[in-house]
N, C-alpha and C positions, 0 to 999 in steps of 0.2 A: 488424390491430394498430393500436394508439392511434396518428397521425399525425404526434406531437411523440416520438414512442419511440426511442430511441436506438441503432443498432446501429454493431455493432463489428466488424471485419474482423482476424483472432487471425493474426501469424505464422503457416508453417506447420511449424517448426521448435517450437513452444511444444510441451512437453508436456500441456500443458491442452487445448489447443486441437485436439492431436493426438487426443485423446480423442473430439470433439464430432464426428459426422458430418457427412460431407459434405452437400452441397444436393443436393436430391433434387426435381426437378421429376415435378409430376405424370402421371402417364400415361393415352392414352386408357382405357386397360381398368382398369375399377373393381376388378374382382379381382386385380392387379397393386399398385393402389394400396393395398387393403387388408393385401394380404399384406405389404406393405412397410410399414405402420403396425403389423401384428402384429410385424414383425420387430425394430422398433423400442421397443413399450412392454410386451413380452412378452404372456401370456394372461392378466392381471389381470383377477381375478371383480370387479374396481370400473370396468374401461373394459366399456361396452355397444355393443354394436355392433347394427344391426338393419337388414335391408335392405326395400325397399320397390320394387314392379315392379306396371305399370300392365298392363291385362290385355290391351287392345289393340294396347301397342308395348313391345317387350324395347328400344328405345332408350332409354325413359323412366324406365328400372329405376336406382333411387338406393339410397346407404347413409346411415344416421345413427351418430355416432361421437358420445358422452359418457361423463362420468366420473362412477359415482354417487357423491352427496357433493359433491361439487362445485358441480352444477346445483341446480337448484329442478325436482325432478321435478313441479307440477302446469303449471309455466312450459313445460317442455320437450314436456307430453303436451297443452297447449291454444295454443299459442303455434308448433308447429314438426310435430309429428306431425301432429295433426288437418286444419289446412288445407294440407298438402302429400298426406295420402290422400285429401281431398273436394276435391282441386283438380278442376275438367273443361279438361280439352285439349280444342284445335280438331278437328276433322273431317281428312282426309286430310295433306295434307304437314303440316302443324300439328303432329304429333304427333311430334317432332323434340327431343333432350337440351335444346337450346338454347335451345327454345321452354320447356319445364320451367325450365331454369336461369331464363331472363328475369323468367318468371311468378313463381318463387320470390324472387325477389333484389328487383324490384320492387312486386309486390303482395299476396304472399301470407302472408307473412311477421311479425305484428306486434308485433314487438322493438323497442327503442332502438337497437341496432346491431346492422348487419350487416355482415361486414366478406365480403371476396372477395380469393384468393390464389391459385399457382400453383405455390407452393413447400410443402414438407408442414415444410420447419422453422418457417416461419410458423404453418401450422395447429397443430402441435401446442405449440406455447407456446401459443396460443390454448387450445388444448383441454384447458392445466392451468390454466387463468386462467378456468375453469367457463363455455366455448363449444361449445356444441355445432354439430359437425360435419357437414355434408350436400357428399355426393361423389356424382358422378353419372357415368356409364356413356357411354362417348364423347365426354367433355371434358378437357380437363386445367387447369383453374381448380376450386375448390369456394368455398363461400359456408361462413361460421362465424356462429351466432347466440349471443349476449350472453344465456344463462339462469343466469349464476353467481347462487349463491344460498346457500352453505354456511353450517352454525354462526358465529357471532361470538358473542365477547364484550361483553355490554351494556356500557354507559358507567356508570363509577365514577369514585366522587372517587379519586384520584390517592392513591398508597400512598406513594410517594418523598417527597412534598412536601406538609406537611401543610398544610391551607387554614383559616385563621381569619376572614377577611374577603374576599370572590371570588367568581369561578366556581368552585362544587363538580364541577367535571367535568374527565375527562381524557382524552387518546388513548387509545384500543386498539390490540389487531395491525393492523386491519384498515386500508388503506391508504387507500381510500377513504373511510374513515367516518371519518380522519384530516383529507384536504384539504375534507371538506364540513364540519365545525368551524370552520377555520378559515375556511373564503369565509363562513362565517354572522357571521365577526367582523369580515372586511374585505370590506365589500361594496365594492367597487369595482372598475371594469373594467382596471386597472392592475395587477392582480396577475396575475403568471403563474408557469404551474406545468410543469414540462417530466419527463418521465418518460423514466425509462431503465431496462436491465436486466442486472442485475451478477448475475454468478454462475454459470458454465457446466453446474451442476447444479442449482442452485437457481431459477433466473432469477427472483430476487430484485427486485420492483420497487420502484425509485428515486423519489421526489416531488423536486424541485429546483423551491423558492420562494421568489419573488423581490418588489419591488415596481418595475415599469419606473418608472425617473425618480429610484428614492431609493438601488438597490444599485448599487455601481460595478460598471462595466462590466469593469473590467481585475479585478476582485477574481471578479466571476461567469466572465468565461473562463478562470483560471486554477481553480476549481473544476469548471467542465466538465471541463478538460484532464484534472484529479486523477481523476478519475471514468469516464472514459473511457478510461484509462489501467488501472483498474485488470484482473484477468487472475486470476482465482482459481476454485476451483469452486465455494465456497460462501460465500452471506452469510445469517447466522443471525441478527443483531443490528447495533442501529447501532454499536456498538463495532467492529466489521469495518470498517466504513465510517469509521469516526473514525481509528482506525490508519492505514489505507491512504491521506490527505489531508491529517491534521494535519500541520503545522510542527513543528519544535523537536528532534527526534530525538531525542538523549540526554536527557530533563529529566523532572523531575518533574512542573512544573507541568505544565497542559492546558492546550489553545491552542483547544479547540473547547468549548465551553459543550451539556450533552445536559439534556431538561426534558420532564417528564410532562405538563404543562400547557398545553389551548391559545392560555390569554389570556398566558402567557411569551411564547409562539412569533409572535405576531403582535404583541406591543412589542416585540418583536427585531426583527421583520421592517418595521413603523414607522419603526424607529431608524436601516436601511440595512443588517440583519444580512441574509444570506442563510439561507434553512428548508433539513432537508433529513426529510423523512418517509420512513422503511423499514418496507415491509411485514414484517409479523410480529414487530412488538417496538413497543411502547408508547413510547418514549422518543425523542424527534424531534432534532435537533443545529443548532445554531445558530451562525454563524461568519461574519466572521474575530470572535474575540471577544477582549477584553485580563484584563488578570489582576483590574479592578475590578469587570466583570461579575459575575465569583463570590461576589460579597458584597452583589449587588443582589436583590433580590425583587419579585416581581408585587405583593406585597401592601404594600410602599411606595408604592404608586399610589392604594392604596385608603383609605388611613386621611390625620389630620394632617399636615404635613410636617415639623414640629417633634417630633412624637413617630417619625414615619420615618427623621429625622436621628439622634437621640438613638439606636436598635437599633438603627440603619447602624455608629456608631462602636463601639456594644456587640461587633459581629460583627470588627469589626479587632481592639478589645482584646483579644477573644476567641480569634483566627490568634495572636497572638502568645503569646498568654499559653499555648497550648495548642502551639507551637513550641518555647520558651524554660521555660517552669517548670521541669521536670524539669534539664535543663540548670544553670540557675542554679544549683540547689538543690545540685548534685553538685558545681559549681566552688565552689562558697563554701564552704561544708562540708568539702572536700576541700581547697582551697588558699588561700580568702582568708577564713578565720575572725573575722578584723580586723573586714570589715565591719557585722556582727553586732551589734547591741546586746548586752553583757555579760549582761541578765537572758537574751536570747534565746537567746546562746549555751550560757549553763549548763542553760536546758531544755532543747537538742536535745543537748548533750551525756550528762545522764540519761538521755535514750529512749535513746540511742544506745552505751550500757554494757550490756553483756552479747549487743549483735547483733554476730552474727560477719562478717556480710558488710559487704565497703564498700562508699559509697554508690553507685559507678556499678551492684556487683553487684545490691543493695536495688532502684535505681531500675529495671533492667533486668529482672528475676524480676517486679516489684510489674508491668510495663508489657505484658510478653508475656500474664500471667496471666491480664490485663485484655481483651485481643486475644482470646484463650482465649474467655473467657467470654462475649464480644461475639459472637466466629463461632457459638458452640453456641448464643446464643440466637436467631439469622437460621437458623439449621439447622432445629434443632428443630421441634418440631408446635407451631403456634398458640396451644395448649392449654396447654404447658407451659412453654414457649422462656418468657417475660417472668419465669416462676416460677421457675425455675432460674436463669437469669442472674442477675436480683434475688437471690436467698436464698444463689447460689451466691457473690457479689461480696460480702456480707456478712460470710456465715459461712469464707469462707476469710481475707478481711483481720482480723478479729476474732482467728482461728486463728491467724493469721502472728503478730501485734502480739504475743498471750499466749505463745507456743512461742519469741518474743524472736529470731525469723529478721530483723524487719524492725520499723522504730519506726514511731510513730503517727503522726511530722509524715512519713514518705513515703508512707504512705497518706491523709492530707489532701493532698500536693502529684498523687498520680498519679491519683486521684480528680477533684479539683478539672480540673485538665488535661483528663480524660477527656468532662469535663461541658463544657467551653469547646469540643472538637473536636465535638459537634453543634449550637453554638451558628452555626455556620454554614453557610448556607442550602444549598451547592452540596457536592452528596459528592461530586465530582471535588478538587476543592480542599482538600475534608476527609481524604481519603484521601492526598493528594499530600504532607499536613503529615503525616500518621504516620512516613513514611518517614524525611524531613525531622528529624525527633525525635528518631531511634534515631540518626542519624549526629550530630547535638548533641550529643548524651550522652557518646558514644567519643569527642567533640573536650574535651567539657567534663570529662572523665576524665584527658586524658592532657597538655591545655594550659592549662585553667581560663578566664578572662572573656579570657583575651589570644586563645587559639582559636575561644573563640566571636564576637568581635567579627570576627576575621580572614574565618573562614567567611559572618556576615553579609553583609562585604562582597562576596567570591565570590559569594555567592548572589543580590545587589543585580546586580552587573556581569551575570552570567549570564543574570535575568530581563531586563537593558535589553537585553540581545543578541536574545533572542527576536521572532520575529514570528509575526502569526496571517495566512497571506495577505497579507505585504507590510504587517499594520499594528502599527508597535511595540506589543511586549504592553505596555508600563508607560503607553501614551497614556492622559489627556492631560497626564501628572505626567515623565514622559521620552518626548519632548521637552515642557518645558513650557509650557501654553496656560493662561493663569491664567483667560479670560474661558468655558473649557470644564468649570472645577469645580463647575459648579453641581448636577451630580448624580454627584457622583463618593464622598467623603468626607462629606459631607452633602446630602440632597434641598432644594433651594430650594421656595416655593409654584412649584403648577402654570400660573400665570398670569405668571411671570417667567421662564419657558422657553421663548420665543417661537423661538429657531433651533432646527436643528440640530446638533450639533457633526460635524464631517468626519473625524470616526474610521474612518470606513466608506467616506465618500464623496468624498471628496476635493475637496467644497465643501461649504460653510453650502447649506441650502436650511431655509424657511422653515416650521416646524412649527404656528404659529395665527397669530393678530392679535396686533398689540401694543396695549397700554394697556389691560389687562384687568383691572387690577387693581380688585375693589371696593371704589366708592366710594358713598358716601350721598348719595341725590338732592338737590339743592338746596335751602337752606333745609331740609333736617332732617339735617344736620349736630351740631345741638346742639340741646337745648331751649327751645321757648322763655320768656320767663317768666311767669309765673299771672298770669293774667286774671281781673278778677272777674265773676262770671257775673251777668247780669242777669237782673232778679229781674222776671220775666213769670208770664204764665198759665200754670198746670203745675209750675211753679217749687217746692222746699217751705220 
C-alpha cells in the first residue's frame, strides 16, 4: 500500500466494522492461504488465479492472484509471468522460497511498484486497486505488483461548467489522472497529497491536497480529524464526503465549494483552500470556503478586470433577483398595491381579471411547473431533453396565460427569475436559492414586505453564524476587513493583489512583487514633438 495511506482502527462494537473481517495473517502453506482468499472474494470468473511450480524444487511452487479488468493483461503476462517462469535458481541449497521471494522482490520484477505484506487485508485492497498478487509456498509475506490498467474515461471539457476562455479540460473518475492534472499546474515541490481510504466496502480512495506553507495547519488537522472519523460502508461520490465534514448542519447554504475544473482547484489551492479528489466522480471539493466564493469563477482570471468586475456584480444582482422576485411580486400585488405606479397597477390588474387563483397560488403552480420541466429536460435523452423542455416551457405558459389559469406579468416574473438562478456560476449556491424562494413566497403570502424584510434579516444573522472549518462564512464582509475586498464584490487589476488575504490562513503571506504596475519606459511617456527631418541623400 501507498505509504502516506491512512488506516483506521473501527470499534469493535461498530456494526460496520463488525461486518469487515478480521486480520488474517498469512500462512506458511500456500494452499491455506489461497483457500482463504477463495473464502473471502468467492469464485469470481474475473479473480484469476494460476499457480506456478519449478520442476526441481516443490519449495519454489508460487501462485499469481489478479483480477481481469482490472490489470493490463499484456503488463501482467510480460512484466510478472514471463520473468518469474524464465527466472534460473542457484544449484543445491539455492533453491529455497526465500531465495525466489528475494529474486522476485529485487530483480526480477519490472514494475513501478512493488509492494510486500503479511497480512492478506493489505493484499487484497491491493488486489482491487488492479495488483497483481504473487504468494509463494513456505512463506508467510507475498509481494503485490502495480499492473492496474482498466478502462478510463478520456479528458473532456467539463459538462457542469461551461468554459469560454481557459483550460478546456477537466477531471475524470479516475484518481490518478485527477492529482497528475493538477501537479502539471503546480509544479512545485511544496505540494502534498496524502491518501486515505473511506468506505468499508468500497475502499474509496481519498486525495487530500494541500500547499505546505499556504494551508493552515489547524484548518488541515481538523479535516484529517473529519475524515478519519468517518465509518460508513460506501463512498460513491464527493457529495458523501462533503456530508460527512461540511460545517453548518441545519442550512441551506454550502460551506464546502465542489468543481469540475482543474485550473479552479489549484486557484483554490494557491489561495490556502485545501483539494480533496475522490475516486470515481469527476467533481473534486474545495474548503474551508465562505459564501463569496460561489460567485467567483476561474474565468475572472482570465479576461479584463473591469469587465470581470462588471459579471461579478451581474451574478449578486442576479442571487437576489432570482431569491426575491417572485416574492416581491406576491407582497405587492397582494398587500401593498400603493406602491405601484397607477398605469402599472391598472395593467396588472387587467391580466389579472378573470384568473382564479391568487397570486402566491399563480406564483407557486407557475415555479413547480418550471422545476418540472427543468428535471425532465436533465432526465431525458440528449436527443430530446433541450426539445421538450424548450417547446414544453413555451407551449404550456402560452396555454396557462390563454386558459386565464395565470397572467402574463407572472410568467415574465417566474421566467425572468428562472433565467437569473443560472446566471450564477456555483449550482450549489444555485440550488440552495431555490429552496430559499419557495419559503419567500409563503412569507410574502401571508406578512407581505414586513416578512420578507424580517426573514432577510434571520437569513443575514444565520449566514454570520456559519463557519466553514472555523472560518466565518461572511469573511471578509463579517467580520469586516476593508483592505481584503479587493476580490470579493469586484476583481482589482492582477498586479494590485500583491498579498494574500488570511481567510484561510491566519496570516497575510505574500502572493508576487509589489510595484508591478505598468508603466511606460522613460521618456516615452508622451510624444514627442515633430522634428523636421533633414533633407539629405535619399531624402524625397
Amino acid at each position: 500500500m501507498p505509504h502516506n495511506r491512512k488506516t483506521r482502527r473501527q470499534p469493535s462494537q461498530d456494526p460496520v466494522a463488525a461486518s469487515v473481517p478480521v486480520s488474517f495473517p498469512l500462512q506458511p502453506s500456500l494452499a491455506a492461504n489461497l483457500e482463504e482468499i477463495r473464502r473471502r472474494v468467492g469464485d469470481s470468473p474475473d479473480i484469476v488465479i494460476r499457480h506456478l511450480r519449478n520442476a526441481s524444487s516443490d519449495s519454489s511452487a508460487l501462485a499469481f492472484i489478479y483480477i481481469d479488468g482490472l490489470v493490463n493483461s499484456d503488463m501482467v503476462n510480460q512484466t510478472v509471468l514471463q520473468p518469474l517462469m524464465e527466472m534460473e535458481l542457484p544449484d543445491g541449497d539455492g533453491r529455497t522460497a526465500e531465495t525466489v521471494f528475494r529474486l522476485a522482490k529485487d530483480h526480477l520484477l519490472p514494475v513501478g511498484s512493488v509492494k510486500q505484506s503479511p497480512t492478506l487485508e493489505v493484499l487484497l485492497a491491493l488486489l482491487f486497486d488492479g495488483y497483481t498478487l504473487i504468494l509463494f509456498e513456505g512463506l508467510q509475506d507475498a509481494l503485490a505488483a502495480d499492473t492496474s490498467g482498466w478502462e478510463k474515461r478520456s479528458i473532456n471539457e467539463p459538462t457542469s461548467q461551461g468554459v469560454i476562455r481557459g483550460p478546456k479540460e477537466g477531471f475524470t473518475e479516475n484518481l490518478r489522472t485527477g492529482t497528475a492534472m493538477l501537479r502539471r499546474r503546480l509544479k512545485t515541490p511544496d505540494l502534498r497529497m496524502e491518501e486515505y481510504r473511506i468506505g468499508q466496502r468500497t475502499g474509496t480512495g481519498i486525495a487530500l491536497i494541500y500547499l505546505q506553507g499556504l494551508a493552515s495547519e489547524q484548518v488541515l488537522a481538523e479535516i484529517r480529524r473529519r475524515l478519519e472519523a468517518i465509518n460508513t460502508d460506501a463512498i460513491l461520490e464527493s457529495n458523501y464526503i462533503e456530508e460527512f465534514i461540511q460545517d453548518g448542519g441545519l442550512t441551506p447554504f454550502p460551506t464546502i465549494q465542489n468543481t469540475e475544473r482543474p485550473d479552479a482547484l489549484a486557484g483554490g489551492i494557491l489561495e490556502g483552500q485545501i483539494g480533496i479528489i475522490i475516486d470515481g466522480t469527476p467533481f473534486a471539493l474545495l474548503a474551508p470556503s465562505t459564501f463569496f466564493n460561489f460567485f467567483q469563477s476561474s474565468e475572472d482570471y482570465y479576461q479584463r478586470f473591469d469587465i470581470s468586475s462588471f459579471l461579478r456584480l451581474i451574478r449578486y444582482s442576479a442571487f437576489f433577483v432570482s431569491m426575491l422576485l417572485p416574492a416581491l411580486y406576491i407582497a405587492v400585488t397582494t398587500f401593498h398595491q400603493e406602491m405601484l405606479p397607477t398605469t402599472l397597477l391598472i395593467s396588472l390588474a387587467a391580466q389579472r381579471e378573470g384568473v382564479p387563483l391568487p397570486a402566491f397560488a399563480e406564483a407557486l403552480l407557475m415555479e413547480l411547473t418550471f422545476d418540472v420541466l427543468r428535471e425532465a429536460g436533465v432526465r431525458m435523452p440528449r436527443t430530446i431533453g433541450p426539445a421538450i423542455s424548450i417547446v414544453g416551457a413555451l407551449v404550456l405558459g402560452q396555454a396557462a396565460v390563454s386558459a386565464g389559469l395565470v397572467s402574463a406579468a407572472m410568467v415574465i416574473v417566474v421566467s425572468f427569475t428562472a433565467i437569473s438562478n443560472f446566471v450564477i456560476p456555483s449550482l450549489a449556491i444555485a440550488n440552495s436559492i431555490r429552496l430559499i424562494r419557495f419559503v419567500m413566497m409563503i412569507i410574502a403570502a401571508t406578512l407581505g414586505l414586513f416578512g420578507i424584510m424580517s426573514f432577510l434579516m434571520v437569513l443575514l444573522i444565520h449566514m454570520a453564524g456559519l463557519r466553514s472549518f472555523g472560518v466565518p462564512y461572511l469573511t471578509p464582509v463579517a467580520p469586516m476587513v476593508p483592505r481584503y475586498l479587493k476580490d470579493i464584490f469586484i476583481r482589482v487589476p492582477l498586479w494590485n493583489m500583491n498579498m494574500r488575504p488570511k481567510t484561510y490562513l491566519g496570516k497575510e503571506t505574500r502572493r508576487q512583487s509589489p510595484d508591478q504596475r505598468p508603466q511606460p519606459s522613460e521618456g516615452t511617456d508622451r510624444p514627442s514633438p515633430a522634428q523636421p527631418q533633414p533633407q539629405g541623400e535619399g531624402s524625397a
